[in-house]
C-alpha positions, 0 to 999 in steps of 0.5 A: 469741500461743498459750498456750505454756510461754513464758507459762505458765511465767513466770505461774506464776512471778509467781502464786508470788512473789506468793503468797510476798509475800502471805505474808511480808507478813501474818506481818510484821504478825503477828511485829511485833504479838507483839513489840509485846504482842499474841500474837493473829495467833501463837496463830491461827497466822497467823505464818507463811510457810505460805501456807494460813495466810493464804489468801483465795480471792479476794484470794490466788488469783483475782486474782493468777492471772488477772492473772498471765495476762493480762499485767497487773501482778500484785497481790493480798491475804490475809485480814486479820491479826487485831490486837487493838490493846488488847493492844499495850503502846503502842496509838498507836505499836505499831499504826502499826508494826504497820501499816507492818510488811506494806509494809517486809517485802515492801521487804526481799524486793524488795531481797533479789531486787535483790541476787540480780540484780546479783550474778547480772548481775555474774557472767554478763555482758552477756547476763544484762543483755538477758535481765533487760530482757526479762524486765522489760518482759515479753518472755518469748519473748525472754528465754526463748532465754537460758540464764539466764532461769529465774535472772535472770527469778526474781530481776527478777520477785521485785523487781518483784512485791514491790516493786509489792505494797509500793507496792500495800499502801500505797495509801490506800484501807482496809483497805489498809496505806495506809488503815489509816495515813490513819486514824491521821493524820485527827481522830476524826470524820474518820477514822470517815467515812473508814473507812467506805468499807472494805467497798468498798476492794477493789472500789474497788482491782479499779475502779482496776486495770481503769481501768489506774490501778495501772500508776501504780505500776509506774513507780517499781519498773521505774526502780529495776530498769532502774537497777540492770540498767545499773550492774551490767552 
């Protein structure tokens, strides 16, 4: 298949809605640790939708943009928040909020764009409906031949994407999201040895998606959009 505007628009599409939940998912951490007692992430500027305020090449860029166009789910990461626990008025509770803040806020999006696809499913009919499929099974080239692609590709792809980095994010493999809560349940010793395997998390991460493991992860967000593709056409 020739790289033409049916590929590269599309993966541009899902490079920006990425960057947009990297994005709301780093300031979510930010705007729950200073409501929490910690105005650290505020005072560095980190609060914020902007996505230069949390860009990390590697993370932000790279990986989203080459996943984006390979045809792989697409994922990726920005550069930590900075949280200073020993600001937060209850340590213990505050940091696992803290923590858990990143995934729900790019939850909320993934339900905000499955709103926007059943009211837009509801309003243009059944052939919104097979454009929405297509669109979710990455048949771009069909789904393109609908007037209403930009619209409904938009709404299923900030679904998926989002819906997918919540998922991602929640992995149990620091510093992810999902690693940071396995240290929280673990006893001291244990939690020391397993967090040593942080500065390896994102290689670990990068070793699972090219074993195509993370497609594992795909499979709870394609059945929650399939299912509301079908009640709403």
């Amino acid at each position: 298949m020739s790289m033409n505007s049916n590929i590269i628009l599309p993966a541009l599409m899902q490079f920006l809605i990425v960057l947009l939940g990297i994005s709301f998912h780093e300031a979510a951490h930010g705007w729950t640790a200073m409501r929490c007692g910690d105005a650290t992430a505020w005072e560095a500027g980190r609060v914020s939708l902007n996505p230069m305020r949390h860009l990390d090449i590697f993370g932000s860029v790279l990986v989203p943009a080459v996943l984006a166009f390979s045809g792989g789910p697409v994922f990726g990461w920005g550069r930590p928040t900075p949280v200073r626990v020993d600001r937060l008025a209850n340590p213990q509770k505050d940091h696992l909020l803290v923590t858990l803040a990143g995934p729900l806020s790019n939850l909320l999006l993934a339900a905000i764009g499955l709103v926007f696809l059943a009211v837009s499913l509801g309003v243009l009919g059944t052939g919104a409906a097979e454009t929405a499929t297509s669109s979710l099974i990455r048949d771009f080239d069909k789904a393109a031949l609908s007037p209403s692609f930009p619209l409904i590709f938009t709404c299923v792809q900030f679904a998926f994407l989002n819906g997918f980095l919540a998922l991602f994010n929640l992995l149990p493999i620091p510093p992810l999201d999902g690693g940071q809560l396995v240290l929280h349940l673990l006893p001291p010793e244990w939690a020391a040895r397993y967090s040593a395997l942080r500065p390896y998390g994102f290689m670990i991460v990068l070793g699972l998606a090219i074993l195509n493991v993370l497609v594992v992860l795909v499979v709870p967000v394609y059945i929650v959009i399939a299912l509301v593709i079908s009640v709403s056409s």
